[in-house]
C-alpha angles and dihedrals in degrees: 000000000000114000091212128057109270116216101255118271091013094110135027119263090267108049091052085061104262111136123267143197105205102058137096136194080249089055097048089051101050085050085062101044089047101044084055099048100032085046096054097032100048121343098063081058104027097105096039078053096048097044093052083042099231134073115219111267084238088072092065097040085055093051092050094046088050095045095234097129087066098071090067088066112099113265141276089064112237091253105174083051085056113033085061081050091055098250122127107135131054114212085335097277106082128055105226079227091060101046110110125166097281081062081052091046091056096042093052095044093051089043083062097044090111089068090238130099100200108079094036084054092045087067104037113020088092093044092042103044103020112055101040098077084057088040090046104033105011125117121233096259087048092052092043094057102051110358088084087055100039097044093048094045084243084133128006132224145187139209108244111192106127130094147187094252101022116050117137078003098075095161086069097066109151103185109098136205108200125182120245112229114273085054088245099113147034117225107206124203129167140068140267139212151224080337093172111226095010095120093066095037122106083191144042135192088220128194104221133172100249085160140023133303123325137010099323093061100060130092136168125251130183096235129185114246119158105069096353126142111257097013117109122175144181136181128247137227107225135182091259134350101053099155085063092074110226109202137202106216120200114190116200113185085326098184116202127164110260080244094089088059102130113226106317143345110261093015097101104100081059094049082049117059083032087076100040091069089064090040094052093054101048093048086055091048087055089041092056096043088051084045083059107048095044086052100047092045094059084051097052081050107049088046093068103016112091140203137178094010088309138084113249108244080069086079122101096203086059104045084052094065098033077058092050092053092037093059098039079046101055090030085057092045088049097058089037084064089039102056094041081058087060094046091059090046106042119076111249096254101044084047091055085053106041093033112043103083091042090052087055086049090047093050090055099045087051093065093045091059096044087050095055092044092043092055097037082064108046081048091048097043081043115186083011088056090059105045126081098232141035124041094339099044094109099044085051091052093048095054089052089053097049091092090055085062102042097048114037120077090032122338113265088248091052105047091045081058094043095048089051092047097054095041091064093041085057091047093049093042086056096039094058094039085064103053124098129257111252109257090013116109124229076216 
C-alpha cells in the first residue's frame, strides 16, 4: 500500500492498497522488480523516444541482456527452451517455471506505464507476436535454428500478416510462396503492410498463399528481412506509435528453403487466429493502462488548475466526466484481471475455446474505453489538451494513439462481430453435444 495519497485512477485497485484475490507473493514481487527496471530502463525517456521516434538500439539491447523481453511471450515460458539458453530467472526474482499470465498481466501493464504504446512495442512486438507460431507449430530443426537467437534478442524479429489489400480480412492473403522446381525453395513474392517492428527485424513469422484461394490456402513461413536479396522496407509515419516502427515489405522473388515452413502447409489461418488470441489481450492490457494515465492526468489537473475564482475539479460538470470514464476505466480493469485469472485456471485448449471470442471483446472494449478517457483529458486540460507540448502534451499524445489501439489485431468492428460469433458457435456446439440420440433413452 502507498504511504502517500495517490491521485485517484492513477493505479489498479491493488496497487493503491485495497485487497485483492489474484495475486501472489510471487506476483508483488515481480510488480516491484518490474516498475525499477522498466522505470530506469524506458519509461524516464519514453516520451523524449517517442518523440524522436526511435529508441536508442541500446534499449533493446538492455532489455534482451536483462531478459525482460521474455515476459511478453504467452504463458506458460518455454522453459525447457530457456533453461538450455541459461536462463532460469527473470530479474532474479521468478523462476521462468513459475511465470503464469497474471505475471504477464503486471509486466505489460508496467511496460505501458508511460502511457504510450509506442516505445514498449518498439522492444516486444516482434518477440511477442512473432516466435510463438515456431515455439508453438515448428518443427526441431526449425527451433534449433532461430529460437537461440530469438529468445536471447540476438536477432529480432516481427509477425508479418497485414496487407494492403487484406488487413482484419486474413483469408484474403495475396502474397504467394511457390515451390521451384526441384521442391527445395520457396520463392516469395508480395507485399506487407504496417508490420510493427519489421523494419528492425532480420526475421519474420510471414503469412504467405502456399495453396488456392481463402483460408485454407495459406500457410507461415520464417522468412529473412533485414539485408536480404529481394526485401525492401521503409518505414512508415502513423497516426501514433511511431517509435514502434511500422514498416511497409515488399518481397520481390524472395527465395527461402521450404525448411523455414512453419507446421504444415495449409495450416496457416489456424496458426493465425491462434496468435491472435495472445496479441488481443496484451494490447488490452497496454490500452487499460493508457486509459488509466490519460485519466489520472486530467484529475491531477483539475485538482490544481483553476477557472472562474475556483479550482476545476469544483465543477460539477467535470467531476461528472471525470465519473463516466472512472467507472468504464476500473470495470475494464476488473474484467482484464478477471480474464488473466481464467487464463491461469483453464487448461490451454479449453481457453482457446471458451475465451476466444471474449479476448477479441475485450480488445475491443479496451479501445472504447481508452477512447472515452483519452478524450475526456484532452477536454478537461482544454487548450493544453490540444497542444503538442507543455502540460497537455501527453494527453494530446495518447488521443492521437487511440486508433492504433482500436484497429490493429483485428479492427474493433470486426472483432464485436467475431466475439459474438464464437460465442454462439460455442452455444450451439454445446447445445448439440447435449441432445439426445434419436431411439436412445435418457433412462
Amino acid at each position: 500500500m502507498s504511504s502517500t495519497p495517490i491521485i485517484p485512477f492513477s493505479e489498479p485497485p491493488y496497487l493503491a492498497g485495497l485487497p485483492s484475490p489474484y495475486y501472489k507473493e510471487t506476483h508483488l514481487k515481480w510488480q516491484k522488480a518490474c516498475r525499477a527496471f522498466i522505470q530506469e530502463h524506458l519509461i524516464e525517456h519514453a516520451l523524449e523516444w517517442d518523440t524522436i521516434e526511435t529508441l536508442p538500439e541500446s534499449v533493446f539491447e538492455e532489455f534482451g541482456k536483462a531478459g525482460m523481453l521474455i515476459p511478453s511471450l504467452p504463458a506458460p515460458l518455454p522453459v525447457e527452451w530457456l533453461k538450455r539458453l541459461g536462463i532460469h530467472e527473470l530479474l532474479g526474482v521468478l523462476k521462468v517455471e513459475d511465470f503464469d499470465y497474471i505475471h504477464t498481466m503486471i509486466y505489460c501493464d508496467e511496460m505501458a506505464r508511460s502511457g504510450l504504446a509506442g516505445p514498449s512495442g518498439s522492444l516486444t512486438t516482434g518477440i511477442s507476436f512473432g516466435v510463438p507460431p515456431i515455439l508453438k507449430f515448428g518443427n526441431k530443426q526449425l527451433q534449433e535454428r532461430f529460437l537461440p537467437d530469438l529468445l536471447t534478442a540476438k536477432k529480432r524479429t516481427c509477425i508479418a500478416i497485414t496487407e494492403p489489400g487484406a488487413g482484419s480480412d486474413v483469408a484474403n492473403i495475396a502474397t504467394t510462396a511457390t515451390k521451384t522446381p526441384d521442391g527445395k525453395h520457396y520463392i516469395i513474392n508480395g507485399t506487407k503492410k504496417w508490420i510493427t517492428n519489421g523494419i528492425w527485424a532480420e526475421l519474420s513469422s510471414m503469412a504467405v498463399r502456399t495453396g488456392g484461394p481463402g483460408p485454407g490456402g495459406l500457410s507461415m513461413v520464417v522468412v529473412p528481412l533485414k539485408g536480404y536479396k529481394g526485401v525492401s522496407m521503409r518505414r512508415l509515419k502513423v497516426g501514433g506509435q511511431i517509435s514502434a516502427g511500422t514498416t511497409f515489405i515488399e518481397l520481390d522473388d524472395v527465395k527461402v528453403p521450404v525448411e523455414n515452413l512453419i507446421g504444415e502447409e495449409g495450416m496457416g489461418m489456424k496458426y493465425i487466429m491462434t496468435n491472435f488470441n495472445h496479441e488481443r489481450l496484451t494490447i488490452a492490457i497496454g490500452a487499460t493502462r493508457q486509459s488509466r494515465v490519460a485519466l489520472a492526468s486530467a484529475m491531477e489537473y483539475v485538482l490544481k488548475r483553476e477557472a472562474f475564482g475556483k479550482p476545476l475539479i469544483e465543477q460539477p460538470v467535470v467531476r461528472h466526466r471525470l465519473a463516466k470514464c472512472g467507472a468504464m476505466l476500473e470495470s475494464q480493469w476488473a474484467w482484464v484481471e478477471q480474464f488473466v485469472y481464467q487464463m491461469t485456471q483453464l487448461p490451454k485448449a479449453t481457453a482457446d475455446i471458451e475465451l476466444g471470442g471474449l479476448t477479441a471483446l475485450a480488445k475491443a472494449q479496451a479501445g472504447i474505453v481508452l477512447n472515452e478517457c483519452a478524450q475526456c483529458a484532452v477536454l478537461l486540460f482544454g487548450g493544453n489538451g490540444y497542444t503538442k507540448t507543455g502540460q497537455g502534451e501527453l494527453a494530446e499524445r495518447i488521443y492521437r494513439e487511440v486508433p492504433g489501439m482500436r484497429i490493429p489485431g483485428g479492427s474493433e468492428d470486426v472483432l464485436l462481430d467475431l466475439a459474438v460469433r464464437q460465442l454462439v458457435k460455442n452455444f450451439k456446439n454445446k447445445t448439440k453435444a447435449m441432445e439426445t440420440p434419436k431411439g436412445l433413452s435418457k433412462l
